[in-house]
C-alpha positions in Angstrom: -19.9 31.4 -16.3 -19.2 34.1 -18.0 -22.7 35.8 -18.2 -23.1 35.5 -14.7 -19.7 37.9 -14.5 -17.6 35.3 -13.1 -15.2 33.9 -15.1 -11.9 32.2 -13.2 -8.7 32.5 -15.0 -7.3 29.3 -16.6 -3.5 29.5 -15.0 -4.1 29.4 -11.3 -3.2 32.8 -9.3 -0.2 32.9 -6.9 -2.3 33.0 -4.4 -4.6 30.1 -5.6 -1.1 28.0 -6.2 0.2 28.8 -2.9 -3.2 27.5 -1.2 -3.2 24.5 -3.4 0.4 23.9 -2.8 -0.1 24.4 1.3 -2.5 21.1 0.6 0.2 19.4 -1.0 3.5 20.0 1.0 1.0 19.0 4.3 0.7 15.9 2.4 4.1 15.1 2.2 5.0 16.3 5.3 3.1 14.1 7.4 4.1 11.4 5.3 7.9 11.8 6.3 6.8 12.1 9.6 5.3 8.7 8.9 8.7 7.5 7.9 10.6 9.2 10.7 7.6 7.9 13.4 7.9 4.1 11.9 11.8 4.4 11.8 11.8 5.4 15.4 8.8 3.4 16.6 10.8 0.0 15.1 14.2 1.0 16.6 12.9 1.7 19.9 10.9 -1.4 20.0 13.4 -3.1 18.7 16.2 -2.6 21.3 13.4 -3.5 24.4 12.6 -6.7 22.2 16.2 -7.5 21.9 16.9 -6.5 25.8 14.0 -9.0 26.8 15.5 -11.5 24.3 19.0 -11.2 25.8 17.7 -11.1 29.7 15.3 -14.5 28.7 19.0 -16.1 28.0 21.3 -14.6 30.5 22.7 -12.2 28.4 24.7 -14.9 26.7 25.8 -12.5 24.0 27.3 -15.6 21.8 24.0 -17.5 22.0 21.7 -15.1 21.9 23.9 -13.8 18.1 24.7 -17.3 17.2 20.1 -18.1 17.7 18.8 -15.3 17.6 17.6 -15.2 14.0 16.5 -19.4 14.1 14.6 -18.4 17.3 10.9 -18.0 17.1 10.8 -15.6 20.4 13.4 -13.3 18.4 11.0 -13.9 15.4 8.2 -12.4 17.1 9.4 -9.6 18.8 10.6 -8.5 15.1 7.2 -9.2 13.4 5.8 -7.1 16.6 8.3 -4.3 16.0 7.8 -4.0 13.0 4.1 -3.8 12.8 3.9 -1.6 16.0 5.8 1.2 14.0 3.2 1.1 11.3 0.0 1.1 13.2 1.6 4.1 15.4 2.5 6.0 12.0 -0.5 5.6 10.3 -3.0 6.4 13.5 -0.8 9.4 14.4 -0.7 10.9 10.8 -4.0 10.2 10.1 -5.3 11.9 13.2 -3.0 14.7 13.3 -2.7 15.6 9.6 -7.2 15.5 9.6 -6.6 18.1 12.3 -4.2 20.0 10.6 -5.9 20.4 7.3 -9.0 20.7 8.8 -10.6 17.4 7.1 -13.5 15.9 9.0 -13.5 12.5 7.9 -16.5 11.8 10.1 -19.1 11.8 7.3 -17.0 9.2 5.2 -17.9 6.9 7.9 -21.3 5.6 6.5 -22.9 2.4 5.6 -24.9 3.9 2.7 -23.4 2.8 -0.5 -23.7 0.5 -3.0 -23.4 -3.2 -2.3 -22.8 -3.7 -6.3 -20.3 -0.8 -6.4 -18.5 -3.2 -3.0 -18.5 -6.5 -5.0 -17.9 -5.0 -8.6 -14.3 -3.2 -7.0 -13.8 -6.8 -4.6 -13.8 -8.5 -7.9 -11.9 -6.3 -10.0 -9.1 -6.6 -7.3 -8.8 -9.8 -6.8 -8.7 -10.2 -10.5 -5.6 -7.8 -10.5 -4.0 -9.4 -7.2 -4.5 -12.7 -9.6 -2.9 -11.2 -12.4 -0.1 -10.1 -10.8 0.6 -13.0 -8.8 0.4 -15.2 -12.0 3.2 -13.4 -13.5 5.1 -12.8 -10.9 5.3 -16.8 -10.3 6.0 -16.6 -14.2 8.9 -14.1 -14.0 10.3 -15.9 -10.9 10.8 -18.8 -12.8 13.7 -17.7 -14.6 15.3 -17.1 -11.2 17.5 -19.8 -8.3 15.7 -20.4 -5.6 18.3 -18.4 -3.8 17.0 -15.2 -5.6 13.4 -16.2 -4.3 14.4 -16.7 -1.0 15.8 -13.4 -1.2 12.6 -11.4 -2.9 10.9 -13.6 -0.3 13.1 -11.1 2.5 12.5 -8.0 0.4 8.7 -8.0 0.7 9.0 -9.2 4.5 7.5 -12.8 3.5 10.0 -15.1 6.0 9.2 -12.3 9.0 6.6 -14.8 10.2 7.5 -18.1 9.6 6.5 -19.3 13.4 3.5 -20.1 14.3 2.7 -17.1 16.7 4.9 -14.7 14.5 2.7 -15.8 11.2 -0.6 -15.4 13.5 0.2 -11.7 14.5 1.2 -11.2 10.9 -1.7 -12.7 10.0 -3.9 -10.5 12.0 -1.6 -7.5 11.1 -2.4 -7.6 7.5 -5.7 -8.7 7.6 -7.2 -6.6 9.9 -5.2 -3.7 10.6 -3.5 -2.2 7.9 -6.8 -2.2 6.2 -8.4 0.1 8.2 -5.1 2.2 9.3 -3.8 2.6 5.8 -7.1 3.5 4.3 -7.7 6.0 7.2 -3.9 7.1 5.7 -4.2 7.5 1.6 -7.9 6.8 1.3 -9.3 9.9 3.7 -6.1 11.9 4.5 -3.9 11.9 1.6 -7.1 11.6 -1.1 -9.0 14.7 -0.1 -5.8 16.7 0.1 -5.1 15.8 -3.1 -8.4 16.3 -4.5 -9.1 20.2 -3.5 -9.1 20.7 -6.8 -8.6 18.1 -9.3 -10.5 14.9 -8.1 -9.1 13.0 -11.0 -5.4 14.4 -10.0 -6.0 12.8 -6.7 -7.1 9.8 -7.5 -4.1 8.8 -9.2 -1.5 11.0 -7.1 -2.9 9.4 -3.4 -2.8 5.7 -5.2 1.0 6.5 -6.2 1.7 7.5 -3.0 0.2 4.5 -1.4 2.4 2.3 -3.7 5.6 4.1 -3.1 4.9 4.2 0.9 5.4 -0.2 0.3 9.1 0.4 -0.8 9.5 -2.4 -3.2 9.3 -3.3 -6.6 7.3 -6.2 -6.3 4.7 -4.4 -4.2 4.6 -1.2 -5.8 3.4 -2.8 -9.0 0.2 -4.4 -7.5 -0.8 -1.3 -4.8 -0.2 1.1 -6.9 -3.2 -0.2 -9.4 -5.1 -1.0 -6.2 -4.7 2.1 -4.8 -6.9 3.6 -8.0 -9.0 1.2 -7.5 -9.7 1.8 -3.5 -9.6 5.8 -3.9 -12.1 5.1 -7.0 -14.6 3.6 -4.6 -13.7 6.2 -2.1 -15.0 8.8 -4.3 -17.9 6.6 -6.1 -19.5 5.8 -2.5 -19.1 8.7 -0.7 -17.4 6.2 2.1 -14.5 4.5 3.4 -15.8 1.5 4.2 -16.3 -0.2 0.9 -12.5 0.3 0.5 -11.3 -1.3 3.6 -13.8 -4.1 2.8 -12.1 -4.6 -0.4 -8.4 -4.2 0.8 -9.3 -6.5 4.5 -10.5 -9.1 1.5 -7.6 -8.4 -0.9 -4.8 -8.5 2.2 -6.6 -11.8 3.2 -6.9 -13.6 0.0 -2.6 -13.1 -0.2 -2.0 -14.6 3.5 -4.1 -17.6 2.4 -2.9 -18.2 -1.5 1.2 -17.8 0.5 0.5 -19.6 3.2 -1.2 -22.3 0.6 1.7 -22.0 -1.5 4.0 -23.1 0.9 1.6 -26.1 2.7 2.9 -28.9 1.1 0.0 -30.2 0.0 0.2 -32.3 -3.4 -3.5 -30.3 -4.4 -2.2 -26.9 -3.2 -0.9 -26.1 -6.7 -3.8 -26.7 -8.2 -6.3 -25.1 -5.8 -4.0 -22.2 -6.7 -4.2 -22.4 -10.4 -8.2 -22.8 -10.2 -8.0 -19.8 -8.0 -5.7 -16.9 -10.0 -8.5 -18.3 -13.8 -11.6 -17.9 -11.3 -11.0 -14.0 -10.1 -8.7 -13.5 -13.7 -12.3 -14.2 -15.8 -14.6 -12.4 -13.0 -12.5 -9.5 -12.6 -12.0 -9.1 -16.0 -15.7 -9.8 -17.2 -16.4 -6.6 -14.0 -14.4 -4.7 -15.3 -15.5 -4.7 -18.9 -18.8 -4.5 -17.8 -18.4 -1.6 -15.6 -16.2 0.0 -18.8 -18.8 -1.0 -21.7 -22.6 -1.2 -20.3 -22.3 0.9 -17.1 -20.0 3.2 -18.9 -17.9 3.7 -15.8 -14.9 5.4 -15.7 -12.0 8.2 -13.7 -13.8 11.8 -13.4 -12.9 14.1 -16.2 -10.6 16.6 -15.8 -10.8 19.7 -17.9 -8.2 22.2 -18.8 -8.5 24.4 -15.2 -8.1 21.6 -13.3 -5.5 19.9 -15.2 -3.1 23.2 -14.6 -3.7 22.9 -10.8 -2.3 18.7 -10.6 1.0 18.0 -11.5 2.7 20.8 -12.0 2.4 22.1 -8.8 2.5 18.5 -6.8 6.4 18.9 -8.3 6.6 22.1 -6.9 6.3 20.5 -3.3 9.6 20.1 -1.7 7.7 17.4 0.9 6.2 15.3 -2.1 9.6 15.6 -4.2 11.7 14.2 -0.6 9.1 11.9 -0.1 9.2 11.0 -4.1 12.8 10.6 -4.1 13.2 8.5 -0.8 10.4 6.0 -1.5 11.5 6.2 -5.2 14.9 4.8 -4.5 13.8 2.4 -2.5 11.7 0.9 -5.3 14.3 1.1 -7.7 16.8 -0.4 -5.4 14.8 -3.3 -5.3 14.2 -3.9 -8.7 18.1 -3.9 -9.5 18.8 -5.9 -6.4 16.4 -8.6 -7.9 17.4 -8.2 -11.6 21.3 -7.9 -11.1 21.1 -10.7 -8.2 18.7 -12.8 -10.1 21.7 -12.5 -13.1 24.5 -13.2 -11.4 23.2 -16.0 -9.2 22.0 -17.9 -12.7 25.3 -17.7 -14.4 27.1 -18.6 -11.0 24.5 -22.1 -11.3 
């Protein structure tokens, strides 16, 4: 670079840190406006579902506070709330933030990639989701079942007990989010991230996407995912291996719960047979891809390791949005550890 007379300077201008910055405080701005559209989006629909609730019963306000939470209308109307707010957040974010950082996600709309590089990252997931499931039954052991019920709430696993409620749910997580969130961390938050650094924002969108959960218990397993998906991303040139993967991942959990909780005298042991199956195929993947294909994060030299982190921190957006999403996750993890505790030695 040098011969040719060009020869950009290691530390990054103020001029270059204040465009690379612009990139990253957009980021986190749109993502509180995420936060502040799906706060607003739940309470509004909230209070009609709750008026409708109340005007189905008279406006019996003893009944409807005495049922409300047993009743499977009041059931769905939450469940419906609550998803609402995030398919709002993510469409609106996803199309506005595009337009305001001028990304054209058009062209990451293609069917020509790899089927291998699809079923390699499908089995390296579910290998992870196995993993993480295995020792999260492992570490719940050592808790009542008052605690679970409880992590159960945290992670929104008792919105949908009712038929109808569990269906939308169903369909939610399945179908939607897949597509919305990806549109979300995959196209927005990824190629903001990855201006200059692509390694940078690999692993700064996937954090991110597992703060945006706001749990412990989730954070740990879409956090790795999220490497995973935004690995793809950048591998295929295309968004829709990784919505693929995550509509497969998302429906792979509703089945193994919903199994879980069945009844069935074989369901444990469909179960077991499951979490060794994608354990030994996402593992043998993933040392395949590592050893033989010699696949692996993009490199990231000295220039473009000075224009990550350093300046991500200097975003007051990504440090709010850090901070907020951060406690949330942390709250979690001492509400289960410090419940968990006292709740054993109270037994």
């Amino acid at each position: 670079m040098e011969e040719r007379g060009f020869c950009p300077p290691l530390e990054p201008t103020f001029e270059e840190r204040k465009w690379i910055k612009g990139f990253y405080d957009k980021t986190g701005l749109f993502l509180l406006i995420h936060l502040g559209i799906a706060l607003g989006v739940e309470i509004v629909a909230g209070v009609v579902g709750f008026l409708i609730f109340a005007a189905k019963h008279g406006f019996n306000l003893y009944f409807i506070f005495e049922n409300m939470l047993k009743g499977s209308d009041f059931q769905i109307l939450t469940v419906v709330a609550t998803l609402l707010s995030y398919l709002v957040a993510n469409l609106v974010v996803f199309f506005w933030g595009c337009k305001s950082t001028k990304i054209k996600p058009a062209q990451l709309f293609n069917f020509n990639f790899s089927a291998k590089a699809f079923f390699a990252a499908v089995a390296v997931a579910l290998g992870l989701q196995a993993v993480c499931l295995l020792f999260g039954n492992l570490f719940l052991e050592i808790f009542p079942k008052e605690t679970i019920e409880m992590i159960k709430n945290i992670v929104g696993q008792n919105r949908g007990d009712s038929g109808i409620a569990w269906g939308i749910m169903a369909i939610y997580t399945c179908i939607i989010a897949p597509i919305t969130e990806e549109l979300v961390f995959r196209v927005f938050c990824l190629k903001n991230l990855s201006r200059v650094n692509l390694r940078f924002g690999i692993i700064a969108s996937s954090l991110l996407f597992g703060l945006v959960h706001g749990n412990i218990i989730q954070f740990v397993f879409a956090f790795p995912l999220g490497i995973i998906l935004a690995f793809l991303t950048v591998r295929t040139n295309s968004i829709i291996p990784a919505i693929g993967v995550h509509m497969v991942v998302n429906t792979c959990a509703t089945i193994l719960s919903k199994l879980s909780t069945s009844g069935f005298a074989w369901s444990q042991t469909v179960w077991l047979l499951w979490i060794a199956f994608a354990i030994a195929a996402g593992a043998a993947v993933l040392i395949a891809a590592k050893a033989i294909f010699k696949v692996s994060l993009p490199k990231a030299g000295e220039f473009e390791k000075r224009r990550g982190w350093g300046i991500y921190f200097s975003s007051g957006t990504i440090i709010a949005f850090t901070c907020i999403y951060g406690i949330m996750v942390l709250a979690t993890a001492l509400l289960i550890l410090f419940a968990g505790m006292i709740l054993s030695f109270l037994k």
